[in-house]
DOKOLSE-406526 format. One line per 2 residues: for each residue z, x, y of C-alpha. Coordinates in steps of 0.05 Angstrom, whole numbers, plus 5000, padded with zeros to 4 digits. Layout:
# residues N
Z,X,Y  ...
***
This chain:
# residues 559
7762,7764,3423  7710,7709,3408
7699,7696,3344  7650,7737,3298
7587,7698,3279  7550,7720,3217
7474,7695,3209  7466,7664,3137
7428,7712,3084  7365,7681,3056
7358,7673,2981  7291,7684,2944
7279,7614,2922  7269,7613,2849
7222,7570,2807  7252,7543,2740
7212,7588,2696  7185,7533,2661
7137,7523,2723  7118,7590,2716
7092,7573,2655  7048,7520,2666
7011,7553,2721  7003,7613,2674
6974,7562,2623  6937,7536,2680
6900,7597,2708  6879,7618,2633
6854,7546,2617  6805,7547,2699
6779,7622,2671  6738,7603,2607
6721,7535,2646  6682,7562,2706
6642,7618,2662  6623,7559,2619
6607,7516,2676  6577,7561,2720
6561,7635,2691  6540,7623,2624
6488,7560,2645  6459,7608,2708
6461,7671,2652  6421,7621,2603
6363,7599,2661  6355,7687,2685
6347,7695,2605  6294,7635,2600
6258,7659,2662  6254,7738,2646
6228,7713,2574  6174,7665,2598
6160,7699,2666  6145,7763,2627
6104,7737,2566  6072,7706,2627
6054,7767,2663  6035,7805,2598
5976,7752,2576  5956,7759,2656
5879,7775,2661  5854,7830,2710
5819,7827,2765  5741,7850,2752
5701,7888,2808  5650,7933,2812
5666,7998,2862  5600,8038,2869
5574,8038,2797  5638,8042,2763
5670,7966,2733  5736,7966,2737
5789,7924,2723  5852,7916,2763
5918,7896,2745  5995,7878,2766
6045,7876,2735  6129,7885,2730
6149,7957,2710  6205,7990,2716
6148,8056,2732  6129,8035,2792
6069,8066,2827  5990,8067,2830
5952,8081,2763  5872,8098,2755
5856,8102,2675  5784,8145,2678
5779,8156,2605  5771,8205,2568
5792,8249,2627  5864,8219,2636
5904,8187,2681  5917,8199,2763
5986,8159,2783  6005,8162,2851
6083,8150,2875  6065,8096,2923
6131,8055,2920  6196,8041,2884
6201,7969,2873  6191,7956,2799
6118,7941,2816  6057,7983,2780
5977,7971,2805  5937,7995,2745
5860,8003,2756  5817,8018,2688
5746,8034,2683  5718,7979,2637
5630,8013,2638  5602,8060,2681
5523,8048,2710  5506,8113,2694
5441,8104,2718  5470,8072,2788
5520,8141,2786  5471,8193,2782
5431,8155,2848  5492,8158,2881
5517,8224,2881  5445,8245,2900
5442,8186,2968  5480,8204,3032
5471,8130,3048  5498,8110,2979
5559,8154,2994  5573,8123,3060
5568,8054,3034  5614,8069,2983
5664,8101,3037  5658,8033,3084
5667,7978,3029  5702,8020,2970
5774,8010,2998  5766,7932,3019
5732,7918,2949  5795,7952,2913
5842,7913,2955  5808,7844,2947
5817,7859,2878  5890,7872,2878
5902,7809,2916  5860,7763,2855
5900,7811,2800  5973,7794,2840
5948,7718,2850  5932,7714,2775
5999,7743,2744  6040,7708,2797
6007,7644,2774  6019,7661,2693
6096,7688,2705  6105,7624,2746
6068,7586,2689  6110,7622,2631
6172,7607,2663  6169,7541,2682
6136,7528,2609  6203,7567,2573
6244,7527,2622  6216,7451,2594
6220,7468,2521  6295,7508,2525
6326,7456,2581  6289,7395,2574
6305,7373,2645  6292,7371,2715
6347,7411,2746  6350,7473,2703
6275,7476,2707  6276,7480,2786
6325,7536,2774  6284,7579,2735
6228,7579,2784  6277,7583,2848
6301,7637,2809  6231,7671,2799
6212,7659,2864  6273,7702,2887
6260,7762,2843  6181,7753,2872
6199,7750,2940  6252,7815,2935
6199,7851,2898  6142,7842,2951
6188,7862,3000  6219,7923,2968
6143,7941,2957  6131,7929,3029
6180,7962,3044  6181,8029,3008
6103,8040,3007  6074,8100,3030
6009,8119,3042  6025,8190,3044
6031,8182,2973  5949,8177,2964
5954,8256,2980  6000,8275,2920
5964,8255,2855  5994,8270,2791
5949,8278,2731  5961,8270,2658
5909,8279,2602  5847,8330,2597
5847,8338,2680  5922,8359,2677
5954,8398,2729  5880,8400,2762
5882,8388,2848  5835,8330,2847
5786,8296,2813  5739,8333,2871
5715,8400,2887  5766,8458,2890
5746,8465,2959  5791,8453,3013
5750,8403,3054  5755,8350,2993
5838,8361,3005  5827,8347,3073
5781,8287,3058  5841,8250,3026
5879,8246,3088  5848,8178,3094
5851,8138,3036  5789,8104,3051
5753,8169,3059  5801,8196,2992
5782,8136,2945  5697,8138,2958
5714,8215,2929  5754,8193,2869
5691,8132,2856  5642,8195,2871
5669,8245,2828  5685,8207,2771
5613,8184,2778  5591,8254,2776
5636,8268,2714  5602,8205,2670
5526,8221,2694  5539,8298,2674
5565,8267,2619  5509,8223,2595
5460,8291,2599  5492,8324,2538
5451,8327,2490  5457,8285,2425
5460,8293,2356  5388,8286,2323
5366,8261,2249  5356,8200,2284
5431,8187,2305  5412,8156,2371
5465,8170,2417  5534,8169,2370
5546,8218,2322  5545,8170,2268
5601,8145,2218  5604,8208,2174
5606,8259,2223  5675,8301,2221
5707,8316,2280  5752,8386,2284
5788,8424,2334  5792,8488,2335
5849,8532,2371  5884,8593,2378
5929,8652,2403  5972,8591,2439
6028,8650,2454  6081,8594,2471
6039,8562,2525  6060,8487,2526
5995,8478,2558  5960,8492,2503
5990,8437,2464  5986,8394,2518
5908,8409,2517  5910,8397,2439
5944,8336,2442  5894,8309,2487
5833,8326,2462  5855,8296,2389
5867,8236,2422  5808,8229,2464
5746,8253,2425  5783,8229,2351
5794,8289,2326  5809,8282,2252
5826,8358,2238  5863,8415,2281
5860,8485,2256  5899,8546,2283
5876,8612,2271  5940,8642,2287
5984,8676,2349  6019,8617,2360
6083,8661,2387  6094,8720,2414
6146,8757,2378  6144,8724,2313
6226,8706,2325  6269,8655,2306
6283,8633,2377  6210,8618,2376
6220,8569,2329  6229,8505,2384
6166,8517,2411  6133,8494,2340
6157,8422,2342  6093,8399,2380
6054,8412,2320  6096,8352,2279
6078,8302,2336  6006,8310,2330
5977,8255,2283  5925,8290,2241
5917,8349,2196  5944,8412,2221
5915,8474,2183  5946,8541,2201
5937,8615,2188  5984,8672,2207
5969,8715,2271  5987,8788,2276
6048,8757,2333  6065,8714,2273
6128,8739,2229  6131,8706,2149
6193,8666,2192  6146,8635,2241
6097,8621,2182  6153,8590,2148
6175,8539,2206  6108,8516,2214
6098,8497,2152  6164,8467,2156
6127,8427,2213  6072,8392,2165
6012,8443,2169  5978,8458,2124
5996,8538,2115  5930,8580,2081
5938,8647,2057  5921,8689,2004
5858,8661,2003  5887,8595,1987
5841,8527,1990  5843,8464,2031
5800,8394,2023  5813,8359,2081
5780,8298,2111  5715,8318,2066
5712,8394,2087  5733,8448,2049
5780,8505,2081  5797,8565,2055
5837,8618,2094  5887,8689,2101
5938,8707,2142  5935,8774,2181
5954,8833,2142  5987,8862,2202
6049,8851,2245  6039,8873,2311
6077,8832,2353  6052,8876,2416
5988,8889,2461  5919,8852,2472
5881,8829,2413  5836,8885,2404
5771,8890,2353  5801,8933,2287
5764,9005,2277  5780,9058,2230
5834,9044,2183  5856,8977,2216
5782,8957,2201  5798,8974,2133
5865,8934,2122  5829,8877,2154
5766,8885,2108  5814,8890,2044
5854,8826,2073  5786,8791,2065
5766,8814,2001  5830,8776,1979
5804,8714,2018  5732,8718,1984
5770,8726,1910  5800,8654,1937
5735,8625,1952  5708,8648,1894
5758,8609,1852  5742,8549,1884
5675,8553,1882  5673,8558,1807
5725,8513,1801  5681,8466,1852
5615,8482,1839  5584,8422,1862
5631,8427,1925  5635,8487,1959
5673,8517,2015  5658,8499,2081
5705,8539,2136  5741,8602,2127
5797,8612,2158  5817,8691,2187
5856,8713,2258  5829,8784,2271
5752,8781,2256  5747,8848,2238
5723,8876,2171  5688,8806,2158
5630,8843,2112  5664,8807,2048
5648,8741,2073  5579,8747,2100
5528,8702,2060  5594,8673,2026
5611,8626,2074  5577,8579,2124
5622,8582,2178  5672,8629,2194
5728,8610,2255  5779,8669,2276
5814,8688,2337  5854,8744,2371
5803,8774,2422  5825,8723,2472
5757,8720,2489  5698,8666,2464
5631,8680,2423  5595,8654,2371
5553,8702,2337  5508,8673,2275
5505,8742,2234  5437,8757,2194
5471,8730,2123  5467,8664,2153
5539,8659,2170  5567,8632,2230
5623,8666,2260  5665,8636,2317
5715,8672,2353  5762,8631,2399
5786,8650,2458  5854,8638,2477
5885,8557,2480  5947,8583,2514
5908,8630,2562  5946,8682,2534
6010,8650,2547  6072,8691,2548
6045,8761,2537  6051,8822,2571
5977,8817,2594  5980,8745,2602
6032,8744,2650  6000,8803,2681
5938,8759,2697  5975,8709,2727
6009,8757,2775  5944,8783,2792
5916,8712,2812  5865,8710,2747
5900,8683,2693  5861,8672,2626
5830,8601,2618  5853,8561,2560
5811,8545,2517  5782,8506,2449
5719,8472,2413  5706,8410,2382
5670,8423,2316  5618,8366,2294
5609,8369,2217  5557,8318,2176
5540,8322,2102  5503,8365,2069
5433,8364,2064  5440,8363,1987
5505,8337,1943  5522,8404,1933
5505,8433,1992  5570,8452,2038
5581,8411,2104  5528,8428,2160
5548,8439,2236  5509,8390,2276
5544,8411,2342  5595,8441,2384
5638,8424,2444  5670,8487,2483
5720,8456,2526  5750,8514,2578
5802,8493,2633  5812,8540,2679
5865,8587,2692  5922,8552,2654
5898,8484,2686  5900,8496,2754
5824,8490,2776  5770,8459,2734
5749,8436,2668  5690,8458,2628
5648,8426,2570  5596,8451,2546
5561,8420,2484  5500,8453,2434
5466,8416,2386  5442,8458,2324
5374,8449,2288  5352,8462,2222
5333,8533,2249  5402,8543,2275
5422,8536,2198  5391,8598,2159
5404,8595,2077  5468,8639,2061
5442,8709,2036  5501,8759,2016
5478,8826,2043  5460,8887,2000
5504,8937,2003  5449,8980,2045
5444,8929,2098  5481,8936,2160
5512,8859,2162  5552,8872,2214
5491,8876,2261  5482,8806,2286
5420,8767,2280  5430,8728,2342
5487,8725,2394  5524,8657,2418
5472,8590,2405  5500,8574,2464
5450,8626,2505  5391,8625,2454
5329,8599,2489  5321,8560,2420
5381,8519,2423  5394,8461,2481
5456,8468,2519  5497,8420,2562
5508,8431,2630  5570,8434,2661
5617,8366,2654  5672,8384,2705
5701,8372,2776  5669,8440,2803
5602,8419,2785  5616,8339,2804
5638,8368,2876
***
C-alpha cells in the first residue's frame, strides 16, 4: 500500500498584539486629522458663504417696472417657500405653486396711476396692449431682479470670504461654492416649473378663498389658461379694484383725502358662531385699514360649551383692544374664557375708555343657545328692555362721574327693547338678526345692527344655507370716530365702511363706505314717555338720498 500523504493544515498567522496596537493608535490619530484638514476648513467656507451670500441677497434691490398703470417692484430671492408671490395691498396676497427649488419671485405694487387705471378698464385698445406687452415687461423684470441679487450674494460672499480667510484660495472656494448652489437652484427651478400652476392661485388676506381677482364668471377662468392672457386680467382687475377705490368718498371738515391723525378707527363684529373665517376676516381687516379697536357684540359660539373654548384663542393673537359682550349662544363659561383671552368683558352696564372712546355695554339676559336670531316681542321684549334699563343705570354713573366726558358706544346683542337708551346714547352697535341695518331713530340715536361675521357659522340655519347653495355672507364695518365738536361733546361718527364677503368667502367682496354730515348727527333728545321712539326717523344712511355712498369696491364690479 503506498504510503498515506497528508496535505499540511494552514495556521492563521498571528500578529504580536503589540502591532495591533499601533494601528489601532494609528487609525484614531488619521480620524481627527482629515476632519480637521478637510471637513472642518470646507464646513468653515459653506458657513462664510451662506452668511455673506444671504446678507447679500437680503440688501438686494428690486427690479422697478411699470405694468399698465400699476408700479411694481420685483424681486428674487432664496426661500425655503418657494413659488410666485403678487402683494396687491390692502387686498392680500395671490401665491402661485410654480416650483420647488428654494426659489420665491415676489412682485409688490409700489403706486397705482389711478387716473391711467380708470382709462384702462374703460379702452379695448388699452386692454390689448396690456395683454401683448404685460407678460414680456414682467419677465424683463425678473431677469434685472435675478441679475441684481445674483450680483449682491456673489458680492456678500466673496466680501465675508476676504475679511474671515484673508487669502486667495479659500476665497475662490466660497464663490465656486456659491456658484454650485446657483447653478443647482436654476436648474431645479427649470426643472420643476409649471405653468399649470398660473391656473391654481391661492389667496391670503381680505380676497381669501375668493376664485380670482376677476369676475365670477366662467370666461375669466377660462381666460387664465394662458398666462399671458391670465396676467393682463390680474393688472386689469386690480386696476379696477384701486380706481373704484379712489371714488369713495372722503371725510370732509377739510380732511382732504386721509382721515386725519385723530380719527379712531373700530371694527365692529358679530354672531361669529365658530366660523374661523370670521376671524380670519377680523384679523385682516385690523391689519389693513389700522384698526385700533374690535368690538364683539356677542354669539361668538354656538352652544355656549366648554369644548368651545379652543375656538376663542384667535381673539389673544389679535393686537388691539378686544371689547366683548355676551350673546344669547354665549354661557357665563364662554364669557369667562374670553375674558381669560384679554377682552375686555362689559356687562352690567359696566364702562370702557378705550383709545379715546367711551364704551359701555350688557350681556344678553337670555340663554338660548338654539334657533335664528329673531327680533324680541312680548315678554322677551320685556326682559330685553329691563336688561337695558340696567345698562342705562351704567351709563348714567359714568356720565356723572364723567361729566365732561361722556359715553360714546353702547354695547347690547339682541336690539330689542332699546327704548331706555334712546336720546342717551349716540351710537348704539348690537347684533343677533344676522342681518345688517342702520336705522338713526328720531332721539337722535344711531343704532347699528350687524349682520353676521361668521355667516352664521355652525348653526342649524347656517349650515342649512350652505346645503342649499346660499350661505349667509360674512360680514363687518369699519367705524370712523373724530372728536367732538365741543370738549364735552361725545365722539362724532364721520363715516362707515360695510365690508360684506360673500357667502363665507367664496365669491366677492363688498365695501361700501358713507360719509355723515352735520345733518346725519341730530342733538340727543330722550323721548317722552308719549312718543313712540321706536318708530324710526330715517332707515340705513346708507340709502338716504341725503347721504353719499360708495359704490361697489369688489371683483364682481371690477369684472
Amino acid at each position: 500500500m503506498p504510503p498515506t500523504t497528508r496535505r499540511p493544515r494552514l495556521r492563521p498567522l498571528r500578529l504580536p498584539q503589540r502591532w495591533h496596537d499601533a494601528g489601532h493608535r494609528l487609525a484614531g490619530r488619521r480620524a481627527p486629522r482629515f476632519a480637521r484638514r478637510h471637513l472642518l476648513p470646507w464646513a468653515g467656507v459653506l458657513l462664510v458663504t451662506g452668511a455673506g451670500a444671504g446678507l447679500g441677497f437680503a440688501l438686494a434691490p428690486g427690479a422697478s417696472t411699470y405694468v399698465g398703470p400699476l408700479q411694481t417692484e420685483v424681486r428674487v430671492r432664496p426661500s425655503l417657500t418657494p413659488g410666485v408671490e403678487v402683494d396687491l395691498p390692502p387686498v392680500g396676497k395671490v401665491t402661485f405653486d410654480t416650483h420647488r427649488a428654494p426659489v420665491v419671485v415676489t412682485a409688490g405694487i409700489e403706486s397705482v396711476d389711478v387716473d391711467a387705471a380708470a382709462r384702462l378698464v374703460r379702452s379695448p385698445q388699452q386692454l390689448l396692449a396690456l395683454e401683448l406687452t404685460a407678460a414680456d415687461t414682467v419677465r424683463a423684470a425678473t431677469v434685472r431682479a435675478a441679475a441684481y441679487s445674483l450680483a449682491c450674494g456673489f458680492g456678500g460672499a466673496l466680501l465675508a470670504a476676504v475679511v474671515v480667510f484673508r487669502g486667495r484660495r479659500r476665497t475662490l472656494q466660497t464663490g465656486a461654492s456659491l456658484l454650485v448652489v446657483v447653478v443647482a437652484a436654476g436648474a431645479g427651478t427649470w426643472a420643476t416649473f409649471d405653468p399649470a400652476a398660473l391656473r391654481q392661485p391661492r389667496f391670503t388676506g381680505l380676497l381669501s378663498r375668493a376664485p380670482y381677482l376677476v369676475s365670477s364668471t366662467q370666461d375669466a377662468l377660462e381666460r387664465l389658461e394662458s398666462y399671458r392672457s391670465g396676467l393682463s386680467d390680474i393688472v386689469r382687475s386690480v386696476s379696477t379694484l384701486y380706481a373704484a377705490a379712489a371714488n369713495l368718498p372722503v371725510l370732509g371738515s377739510g380732511r382732504g383725502s386721509a382721515f386725519g391723525p385723530d380719527v379712531v378707527t373700530v371694527l365692529h363684529v358679530s354672531d361669529l358662531h365658530l366660523n374661523p373665517l370670521g376671524y380670519d376676516l377680523t384679523d385682516n381687516l385690523v391689519e389693513q385699514f389700522g384698526v385700533e379697536v374690535v368690538v364683539d357684540t356677542g354669539d361668538t359660539t354656538t352652544l355656549g360649551s366648554p369644548a368651545e373654548s379652543g375656538f376663542l384663542g384667535r381673539i389673544g393673537s389679535l393686537d388691539v383692544p378686544y371689547l366683548w359682550v355676551r350673546g344669547n349662544h354665549d354661557s357665563a363659561d364662554t364669557q369667562a374664557q374670553v375674558a381669560a383671552q384679554g377682552a375686555v368683558v362689559l356687562d352690567q352696564g359696566s364702562t370702557a375708555q378705550v383709545a379715546g372712546l367711551v364704551f359701555a355695554g350688557q350681556g344678553d339676559p337670555v340663554f338660548t343657545p338654539d334657533g335664528e336670531g329673531q327680533q324680541a316681542t312680548g315678554s322677551a321684549e320685556d326682559v330685553q328692555e329691563a336688561a337695558n334699563e340696567v345698562l342705562l343705570d351704567g351709563v348714567e354713573r359714568w356720565q356723572d362721574a364723567h361729566p365732561d366726558d361722556p359715553v360714546d358706544v353702547a354695547l347690547v346683542h339682541d336690539p330689542s327693547g332699546l327704548d331706555p337708551l334712546l336720546g342717551r346714547v349716540p351710537l348704539v352697535l348690537a347684533g343677533h338678526l344676522h342681518k345688517r341695518s342702520v336705522t338713526l331713530d328720531a332721539s337722535g340715536t344711531r343704532i347699528m345692527v350687524e349682520g353676521t361675521t361668521g355667516g352664521a357659522g355652525i348653526t342649524s340655519a347656517g349650515l342649512a344655507r350652505l346645503a342649499d347653495g346660499e350661505p349667509l355672507p360674512l360680514s363687518a364695518t369699519l367705524l370712523y370716530f373724530g372728536p367732538g365738536a365741543e370738549a364735552d361733546d361725545p365722539a362724532r361718527l364721520l363715516a362707515y365702511d360695510e365690508v360684506t364677503v360673500g357667502g363665507l368667502g367664496l365669491a366677492e367682496v363688498n365695501l361700501q363706505r358713507t360719509v355723515l354730515t352735520d345733518e346725519d348727527r341730530p342733538a340727543l333728545t330722550v323721548p317722552s314717555p308719549t312718543t313712540s321712539s321706536s318708530t324710526p326717523s330715517s332707515t340705513s344712511p346708507s340709502t338716504s338720498p341725503s347721504t353719499p355712498s360708495a359704490s361697489p369696491a369688489s371683483p364682481a364690479a371690477a369684472g
